[in-house]
N, C-alpha and C positions, 0 to 999 in steps of 0.2 A: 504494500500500500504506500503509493506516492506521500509523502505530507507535504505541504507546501511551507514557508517560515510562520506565516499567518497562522493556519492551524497548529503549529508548534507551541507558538506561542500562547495559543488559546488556553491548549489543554496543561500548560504549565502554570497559566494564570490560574486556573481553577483545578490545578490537582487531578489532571482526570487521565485515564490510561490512554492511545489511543483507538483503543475497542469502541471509544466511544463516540469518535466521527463515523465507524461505520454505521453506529445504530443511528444516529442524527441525519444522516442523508437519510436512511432508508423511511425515516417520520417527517422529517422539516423539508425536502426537495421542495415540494410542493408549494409549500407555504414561499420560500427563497424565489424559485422561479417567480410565484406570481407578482412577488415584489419588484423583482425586477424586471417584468413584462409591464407592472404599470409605471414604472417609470422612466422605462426607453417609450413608453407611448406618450405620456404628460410633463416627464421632467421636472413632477412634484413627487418629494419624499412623502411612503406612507408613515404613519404613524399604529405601530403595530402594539396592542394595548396585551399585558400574561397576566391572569390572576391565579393565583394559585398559595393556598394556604403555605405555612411558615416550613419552609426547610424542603418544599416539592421542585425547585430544580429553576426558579422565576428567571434566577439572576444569571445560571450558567445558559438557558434558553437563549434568554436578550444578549447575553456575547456571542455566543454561536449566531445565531440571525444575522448581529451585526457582523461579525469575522466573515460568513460568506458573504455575503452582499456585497459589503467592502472589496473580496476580493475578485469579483464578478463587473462591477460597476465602478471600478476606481476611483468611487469617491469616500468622504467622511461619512460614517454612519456611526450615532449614538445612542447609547445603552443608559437608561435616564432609572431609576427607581425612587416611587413614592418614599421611600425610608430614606433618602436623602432630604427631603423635602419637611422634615418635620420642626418641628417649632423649638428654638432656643429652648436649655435648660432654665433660664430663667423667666420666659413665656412661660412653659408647661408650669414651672412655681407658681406663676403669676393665678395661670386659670386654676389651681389645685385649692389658691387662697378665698378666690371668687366663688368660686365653682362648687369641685368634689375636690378633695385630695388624690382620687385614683387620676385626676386629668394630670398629672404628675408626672407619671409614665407614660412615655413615648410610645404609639401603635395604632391607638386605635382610632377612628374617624373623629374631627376635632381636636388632633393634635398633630394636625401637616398645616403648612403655611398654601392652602391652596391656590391663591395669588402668587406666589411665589413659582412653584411650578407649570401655572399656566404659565404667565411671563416668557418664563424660559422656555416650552413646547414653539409661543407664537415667535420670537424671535430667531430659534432654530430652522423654522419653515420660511421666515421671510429673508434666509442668509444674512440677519443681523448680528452683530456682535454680543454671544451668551455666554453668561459665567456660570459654570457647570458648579453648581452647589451639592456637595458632598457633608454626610452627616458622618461622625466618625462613637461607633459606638461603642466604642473601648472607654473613652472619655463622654460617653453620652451626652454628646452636643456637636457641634456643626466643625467644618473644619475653615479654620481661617481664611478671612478672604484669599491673602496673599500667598496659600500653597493649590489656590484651584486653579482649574485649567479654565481657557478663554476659548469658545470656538467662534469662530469668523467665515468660515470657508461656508460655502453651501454643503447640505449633508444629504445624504441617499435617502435616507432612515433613520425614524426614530423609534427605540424599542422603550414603553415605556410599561414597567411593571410594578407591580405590589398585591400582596394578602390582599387587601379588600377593592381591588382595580377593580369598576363595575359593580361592586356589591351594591344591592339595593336596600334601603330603609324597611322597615317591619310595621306594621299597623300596631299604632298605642296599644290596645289591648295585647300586643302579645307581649309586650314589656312587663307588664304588671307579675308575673312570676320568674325569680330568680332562678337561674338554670346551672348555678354551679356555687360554691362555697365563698366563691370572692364575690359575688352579686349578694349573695344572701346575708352575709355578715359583714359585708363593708358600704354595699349599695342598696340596704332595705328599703328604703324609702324610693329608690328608681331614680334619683337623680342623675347620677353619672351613666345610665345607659339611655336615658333619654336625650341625653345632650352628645352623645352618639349619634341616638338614630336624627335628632335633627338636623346634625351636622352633615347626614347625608342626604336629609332632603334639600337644605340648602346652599352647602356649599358644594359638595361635591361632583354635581352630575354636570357645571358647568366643562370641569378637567378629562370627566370621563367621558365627554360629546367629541371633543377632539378625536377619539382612536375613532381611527377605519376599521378595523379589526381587531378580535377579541378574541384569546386563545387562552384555556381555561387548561389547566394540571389538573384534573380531578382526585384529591387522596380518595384512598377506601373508606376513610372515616377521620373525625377528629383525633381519634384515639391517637391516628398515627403521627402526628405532630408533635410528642414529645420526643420521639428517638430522633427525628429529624431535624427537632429544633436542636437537640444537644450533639448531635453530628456537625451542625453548622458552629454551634462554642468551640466544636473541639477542631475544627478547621482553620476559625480565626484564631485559637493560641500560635496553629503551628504557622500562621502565615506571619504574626507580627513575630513571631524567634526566628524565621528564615529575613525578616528586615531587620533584624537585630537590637527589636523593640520587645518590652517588659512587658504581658498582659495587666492592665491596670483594672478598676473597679469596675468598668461595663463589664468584666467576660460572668457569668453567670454558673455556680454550680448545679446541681440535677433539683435540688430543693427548689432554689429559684426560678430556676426553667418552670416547672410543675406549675408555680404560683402566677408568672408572667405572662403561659399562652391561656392562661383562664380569660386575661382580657379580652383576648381573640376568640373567645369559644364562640359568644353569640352570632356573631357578623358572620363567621367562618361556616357554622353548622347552616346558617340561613343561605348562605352562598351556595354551599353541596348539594343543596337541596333544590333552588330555584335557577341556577346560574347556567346549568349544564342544557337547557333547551332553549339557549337564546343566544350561547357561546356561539362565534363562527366556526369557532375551531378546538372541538373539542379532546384532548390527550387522558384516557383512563390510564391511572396508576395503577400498582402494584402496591404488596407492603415496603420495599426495597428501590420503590420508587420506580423501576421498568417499565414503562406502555407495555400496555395489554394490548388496545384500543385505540382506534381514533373515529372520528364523526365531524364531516363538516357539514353547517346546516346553512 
């Protein structure tokens, strides 16, 4: 098997064998070509949206999509995630003080700077000069102006993902019963999961109208997001020791893990359940994270 530098390089950025460009052609061809079939026809980048719960594969997807494209279309193409997008640590304070205290921690709906990353989507599409905002969550907070990158050039593509990309709000009534130990004992009263769901009726669907396309990881269950989430901790130690950096207070032990994807439960189980008949492009996992499946609708 040929590799090109580009693919080299991909699968060293994300640790992956290369077994795993074979399996990625044989699922994403499809999707790559048509990206770049509309854009040798219109010469507008699409904007290709992944959701997929915590630790199912979002972020290595959006570099691979970009790496070929890129290397198909010789232009820039950009790999953007909502988890960069999220709101100062002392913003989340701020609404914690306001608010709930759970608005504290970074994740859930009403803790992204929504503005923020539209900004950045519409200046990428018009080849204006964007400051690619990076969150760094070792220090659980953003990364300094002065070490991000600047794109200026026109770009092919833009791959933008996150856990709750496209998730849709819940009717008030289904709010009123707490679905896990952190709603029930920290969020009795529904505040904090209401100013969730309203955050996705009002702010969110402005960012989520942007994507052309909607490509949905579907886990087998919630269940399976804590081995995925603590595969993804135990990824980021060894990447910041191979940059010859200290893991600091963001990296999370299995306790914390347990407690942190509770935030996620509601949004995530309401996703699995309504997301997968309206996705364009639908990916069934495995427990091991493998496609089984796919469905385009």
């Amino acid at each position: 098997m040929n590799i090109s530098a580009k693919e080299q390089a991909f699968l060293e950025r994300n640790q992956l064998p290369p077994a795993y460009l074979d399996a990625a052609k044989q699922w994403f061809s499809p999707i790559v070509d048509s990206i770049i079939a509309e854009y040798n026809d219109n010469k507008t980048p699409r904007i290709i949206g992944i959701n997929g719960c915590q630790g199912s594969g979002k972020s290595t997807l959006a570099d691979y999509l970009c790496t070929a494209v890129s290397e198909q279309l010789n232009l820039k193409t950009v790999a953007l995630s909502l988890d960069d997008f999220y709101l100062t640590q002392s913003e989340r304070n701020a609404l914690a003080r306001q608010i709930h205290p759970l608005l504290a921690t970074r994740g859930v709906p009403g803790t992204h700077d929504v503005e923020l990353a539209i900004r950045c989507v519409k200046h990428l599409l018009a080849g204006e000069k964007a400051l690619i905002t990076r969150f760094d969550k070792s220090i659980d907070d953003r990364v300094p102006h002065d070490q991000l990158q600047s794109i200026e050039e026109p770009v092919g593509l833009i791959v933008l993902e996150g856990w709750c990309l496209g998730a849709l709000p819940q009717k008030p009534e289904a709010l009123t019963n707490a679905i896990n130990a952190l709603e029930n004992e920290e969020d009795a009263d529904a505040v904090w999961r209401s100013y969730v769901n309203q955050a996705l009726i009002n702010e969110y669907p402005d960012l989520f109208n942007l994507v052309d396309e909607l490509i949905m990881l579907q886990a087998p269950s919630f269940d399976t997001v804590f081995n995925w989430r603590l595969e993804q901790e135990q990824k980021l130690v060894k990447r910041l020791a191979k940059e010859g950096l200290s893991p600091q207070s963001g990296i999370m032990n299995e306790q914390q893990i347990r407690r942190f994807i509770s935030y996620f439960e509601r949004v995530t189980e309401n996703s699995l359940q309504e997301m997968p008949q309206r996705a364009d492009h639908l990916f069934t996992l495995g427990l091991s994270r493998d496609i089984t499946s796919y469905t385009q609708n």
